[in-house]
N, C-alpha and C positions, 0 to 999 in steps of 0.2 A: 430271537436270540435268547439263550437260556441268561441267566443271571448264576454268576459266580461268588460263592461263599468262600472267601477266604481269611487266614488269618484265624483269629479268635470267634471268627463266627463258625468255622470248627469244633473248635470249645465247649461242647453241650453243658458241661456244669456252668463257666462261662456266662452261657444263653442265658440258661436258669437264673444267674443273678440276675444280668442286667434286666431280664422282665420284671425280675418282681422287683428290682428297685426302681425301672422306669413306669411303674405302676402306684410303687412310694410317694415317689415326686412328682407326681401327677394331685395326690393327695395334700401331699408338703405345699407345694404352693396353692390348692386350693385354701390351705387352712392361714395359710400368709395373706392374702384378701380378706376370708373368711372373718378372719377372728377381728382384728380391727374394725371392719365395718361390720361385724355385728355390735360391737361393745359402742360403734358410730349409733347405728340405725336401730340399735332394740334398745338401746339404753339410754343412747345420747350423750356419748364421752365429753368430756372437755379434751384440748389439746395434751395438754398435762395427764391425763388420764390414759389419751393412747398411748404417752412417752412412756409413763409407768408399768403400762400391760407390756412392753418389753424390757423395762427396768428392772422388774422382778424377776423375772429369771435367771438374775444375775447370783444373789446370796447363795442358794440350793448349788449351782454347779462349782461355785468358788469353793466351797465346804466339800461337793463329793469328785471334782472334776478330775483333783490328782491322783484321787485314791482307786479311783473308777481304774484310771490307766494299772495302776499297778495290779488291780483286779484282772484286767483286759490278757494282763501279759502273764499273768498265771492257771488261767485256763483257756480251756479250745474258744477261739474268736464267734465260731458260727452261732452256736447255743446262744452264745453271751449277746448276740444281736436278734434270734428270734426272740430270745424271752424279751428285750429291750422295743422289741417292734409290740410285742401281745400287750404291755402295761402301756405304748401311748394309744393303742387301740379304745381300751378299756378306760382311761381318762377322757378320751375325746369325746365316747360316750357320752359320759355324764352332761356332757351341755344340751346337745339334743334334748335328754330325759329329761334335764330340770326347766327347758322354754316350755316342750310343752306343758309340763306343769305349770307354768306359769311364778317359776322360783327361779330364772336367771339373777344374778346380779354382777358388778363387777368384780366384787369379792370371790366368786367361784372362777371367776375367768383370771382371774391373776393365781391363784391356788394351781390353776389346769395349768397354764403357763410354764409355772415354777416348775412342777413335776413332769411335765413332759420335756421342760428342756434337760432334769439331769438324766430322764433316758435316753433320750436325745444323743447327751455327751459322751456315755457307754457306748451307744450305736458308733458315735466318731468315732473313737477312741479305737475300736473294734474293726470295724471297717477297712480304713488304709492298713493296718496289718492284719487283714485274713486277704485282702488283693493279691499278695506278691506272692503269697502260700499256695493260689490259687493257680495262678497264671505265670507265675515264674518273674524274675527281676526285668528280663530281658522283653517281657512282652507291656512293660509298663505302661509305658505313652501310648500305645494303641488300645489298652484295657479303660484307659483314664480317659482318650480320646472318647472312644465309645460310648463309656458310660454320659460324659458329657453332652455328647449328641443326642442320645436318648433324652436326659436332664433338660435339652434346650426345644424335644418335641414336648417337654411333660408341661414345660412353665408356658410352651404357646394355648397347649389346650388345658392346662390348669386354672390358669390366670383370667383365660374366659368365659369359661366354665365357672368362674366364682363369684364374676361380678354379675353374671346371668344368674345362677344361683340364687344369690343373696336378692338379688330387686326382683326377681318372681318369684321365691321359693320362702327363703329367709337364712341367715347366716349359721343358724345351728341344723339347718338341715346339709349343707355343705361339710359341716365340720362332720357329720353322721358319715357321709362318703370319706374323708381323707380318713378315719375310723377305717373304714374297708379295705382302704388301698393300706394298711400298714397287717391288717391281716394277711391280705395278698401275700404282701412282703415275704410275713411270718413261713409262708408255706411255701416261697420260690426258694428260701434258702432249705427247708427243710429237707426239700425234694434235693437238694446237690448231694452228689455220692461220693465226691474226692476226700480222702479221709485225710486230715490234718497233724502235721508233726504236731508229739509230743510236747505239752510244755514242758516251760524249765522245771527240774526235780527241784520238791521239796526242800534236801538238803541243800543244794544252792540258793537257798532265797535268805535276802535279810530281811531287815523289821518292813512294816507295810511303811514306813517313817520313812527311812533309807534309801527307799525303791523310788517312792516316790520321787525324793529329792535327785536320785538318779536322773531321772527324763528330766528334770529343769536342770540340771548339770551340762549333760551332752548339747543342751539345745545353746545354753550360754554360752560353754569352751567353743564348739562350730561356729566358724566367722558363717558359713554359708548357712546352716541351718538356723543360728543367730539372726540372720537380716532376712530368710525367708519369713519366720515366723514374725517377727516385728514387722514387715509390710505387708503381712496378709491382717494381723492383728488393729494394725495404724487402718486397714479398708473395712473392717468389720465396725471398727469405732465410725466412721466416717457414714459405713451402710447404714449402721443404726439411726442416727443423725438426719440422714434422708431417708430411709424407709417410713419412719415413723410418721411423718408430714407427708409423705408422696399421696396415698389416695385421700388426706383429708385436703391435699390441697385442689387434687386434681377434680373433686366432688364439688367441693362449697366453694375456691374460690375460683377458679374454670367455667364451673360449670357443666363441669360431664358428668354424664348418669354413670350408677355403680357399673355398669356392662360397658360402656365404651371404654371406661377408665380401664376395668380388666381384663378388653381386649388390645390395649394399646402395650397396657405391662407385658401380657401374651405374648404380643410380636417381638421383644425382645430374645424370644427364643428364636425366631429367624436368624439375627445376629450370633446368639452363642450356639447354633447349629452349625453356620458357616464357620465360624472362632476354632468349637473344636475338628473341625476338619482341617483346618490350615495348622493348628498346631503344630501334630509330629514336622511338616513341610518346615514350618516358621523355626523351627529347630535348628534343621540340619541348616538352615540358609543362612541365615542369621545368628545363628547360635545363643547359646541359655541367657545369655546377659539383656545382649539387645532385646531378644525375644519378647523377658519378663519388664522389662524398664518401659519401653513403648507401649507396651499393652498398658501395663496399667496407668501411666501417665495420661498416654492417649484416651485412653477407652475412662479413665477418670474424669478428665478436659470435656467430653465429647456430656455427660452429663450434666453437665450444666448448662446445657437448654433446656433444660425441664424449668429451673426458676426464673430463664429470658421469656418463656410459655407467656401467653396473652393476645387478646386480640376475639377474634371469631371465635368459634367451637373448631373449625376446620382448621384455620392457624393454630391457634391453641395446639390442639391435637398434633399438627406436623413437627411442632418441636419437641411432644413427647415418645412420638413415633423414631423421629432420627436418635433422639437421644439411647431409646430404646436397642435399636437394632445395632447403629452403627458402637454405641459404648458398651454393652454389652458384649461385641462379639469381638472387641478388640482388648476386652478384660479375660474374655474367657479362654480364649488364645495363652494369657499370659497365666492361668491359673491352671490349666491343664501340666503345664511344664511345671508350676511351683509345687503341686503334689507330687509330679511322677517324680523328681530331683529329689524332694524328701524321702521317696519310699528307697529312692538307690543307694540312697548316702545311709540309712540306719540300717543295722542288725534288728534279725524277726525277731530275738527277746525285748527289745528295748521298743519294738516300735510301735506297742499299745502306748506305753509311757508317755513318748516323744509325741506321739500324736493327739494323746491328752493334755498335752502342756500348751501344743499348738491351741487346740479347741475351748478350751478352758479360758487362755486368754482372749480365742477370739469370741466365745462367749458370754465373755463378762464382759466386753469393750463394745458388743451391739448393744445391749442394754442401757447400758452407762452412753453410750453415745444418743442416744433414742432418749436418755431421759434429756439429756441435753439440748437437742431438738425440741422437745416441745415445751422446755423452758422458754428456747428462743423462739418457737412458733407463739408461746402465750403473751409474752413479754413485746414482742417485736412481729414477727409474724412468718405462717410456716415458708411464702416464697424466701425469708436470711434464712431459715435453717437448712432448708434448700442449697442455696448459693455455700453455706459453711461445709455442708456432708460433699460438696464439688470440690473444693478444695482440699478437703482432707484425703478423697479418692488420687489426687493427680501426686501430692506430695509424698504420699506412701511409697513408690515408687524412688526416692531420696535412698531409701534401706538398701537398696542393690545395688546402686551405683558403684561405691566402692568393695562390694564383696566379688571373690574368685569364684565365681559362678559358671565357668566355663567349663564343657566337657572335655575329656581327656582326648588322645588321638583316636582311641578306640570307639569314642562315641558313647561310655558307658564311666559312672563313677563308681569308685571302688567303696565297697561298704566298709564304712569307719570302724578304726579297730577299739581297743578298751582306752584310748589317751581319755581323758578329761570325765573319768567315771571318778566313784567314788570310793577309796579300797576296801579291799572282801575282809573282811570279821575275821 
């Protein structure tokens, strides 16, 4: 039986992304194991010290995150992300070069940090508006599908790949590869040949001030893009809170070696593989409310057996395993819909902005939530800051309940017109 390509796998520019972004993310989560359990195992963090290697990345993007956006939306999106992929190449560098010299410290890992998350936020920023340019409004949820399923094979063999990595290899040799995969990156977009509407003229632009304030404007006035943004924002605060203590807890107080721990995170992409395939389905069925409120709720709730974890290595394990699959892929479900609904609801000039205003704040609130975790890991210990990043995941979900999130008869939202902008000069 031959195998049938259809849809967006059509799409040859398309392709072109999703490989070299699922080749990114393959990277990307190596460097999410990688980097903490190097600053564990080559330096010997304190708790406080991992909270802080995500804490710092919070000033750099708060300072460039809005302005970035209004950058985003006044030149061509694609440029704006290869050059944004080649600079976290080249910082990621430098860790490798300075181990083996034998000059790590934690001071250069909070420096790389900082600076690759404000490329980072261009890359967001950029990103969800060069999608719809690409692929059209209409192919959204299967474009977003997609990319997420790729996303949930990169974090199965990312995430494995890093904890093997780091305990045979060492942590900046890992960081040397996710290095590679954002070069990949650099060249899958390079190679795309669909050429990009103009931006907005010149003449139309106001102060870089104005612009800015524009995307936090549209995001406020919208009840729907308002409660989208606040509950993805409320789970990034919450992710940070647990990320930060996840492999220090799962290591020292478990007891699992750096490889099973990042093959157990791995398997969570089992779950957001399944997640985004049920998406588009979880739509039409269910529709956008239900859809995003259960997921995250659910798929929030379902993480908090990671802090009930104890026992054997094998029990241990089975509760970081279900938490893994089963919460992860009832989260991803509901985040596949919360991007493609943003990208339907904005205008392609606004929606570098809008999408920076999203990112920005959920960039600043994993930091800030991660420094607060390992306050409470120092203070108390990482299984409460555990149990707090559970509860902050399930009540985010509070944000949609009462917003109009529902599709129209047509199954498609109408892109918002100029209400709640800011008026023209």
């Amino acid at each position: 039986m031959r195998l049938q390509f259809n849809g967006l796998w059509r799409h040859r520019d398309f392709v072109k992304l999703w490989a070299g972004q699922s080749v990114s993310i393959f990277g990307t989560m190596l460097t999410r194991i990688a980097l903490p359990l190097t600053a564990l195992l080559a330096l010997d963090s304190s708790p406080l010290e991992q909270g802080f290697l995500q804490a710092i990345q919070a000033g750099p993007v708060l300072v460039t995150g809005f302005f970035g956006g209004v950058w985003v939306d006044r030149l061509r999106r694609r440029p704006v992300m290869i050059a944004a992929d080649l600079a976290r190449a080249a910082l990621l560098l430098s860790i490798p070069a300075a181990a083996f010299a034998s000059a790590l410290t934690m001071a250069q890992l909070y420096v790389v940090a900082a600076a690759v998350a404000v490329f980072s936020a261009l890359f967001d920023a950029a990103y969800p508006a060069y999608l719809p340019t690409l692929v059209g409004r209409e192919n959204l949820v299967e474009g977003n599908a997609k990319l997420a399923a790729s996303a949930s094979v990169a974090e199965m063999g990312g995430f494995a790949a890093a904890g093997a990595l780091v305990q045979f290899l060492s942590g900046p040799i890992a960081l040397l590869v996710d290095a590679v995969t954002f070069v990949i990156s650099a060249g899958s977009l390079a190679w795309i040949r669909r050429p990009e509407p103009e931006p907005q003229p010149k003449e139309l632009r106001k102060s870089a001030t104005r612009e800015a304030i524009e995307g936090l404007r549209v995001v406020w006035r919208d009840p729907v893009l308002r409660a989208l943004v606040a509950c993805s924002t409320t789970i990034r605060l919450a992710g940070g809170t647990f990320g930060a203590m996840y492999m220090l807890f799962a290591v020292r107080d478990l007891g699992l070696s750096p490889t099973a721990a990042g093959v157990i995170a791995g398997c969570g992409g089992l779950g957001s593989l399944a997640g985004s395939m049920c998406a588009e389905p979880a739509l039409r069925r269910f529709g956008a409310k239900a859809t995003m409120v259960v997921g995250f709720a659910l798929g929030g709730a379902f993480q908090g057996l990671v802090p009930l974890a104890h026992g054997s290595l094998i029990r241990a394990g089975i509760f970081l395993l279900t938490a893994q699959i089963i919460g992860d892929g009832l989260m991803t479900v509901a985040f596949v819909n919360d991007v493609s609904i943003r990208q339907m609801l904005v205008q392609d000039r606004l929606m570098g902005r809008v999408s920076a205003t999203a990112n920005v704040l959920g960039v600043v609130a994993m930091p800030v939530g991660a420094l607060a975790g390992g306050v409470i890991g120092q203070l108390v210990s990482p299984r409460a800051a555990l149990a707090a990043g559970t509860l902050g995941f399930s009540l985010a979900a509070l944000w949609l309940v009462r917003a109009p999130i529902e599709l129209p008869p047509g199954g498609k939202f109408e892109v918002r017109e100029e209400a709640g902008l800011l008026p023209a000069d």
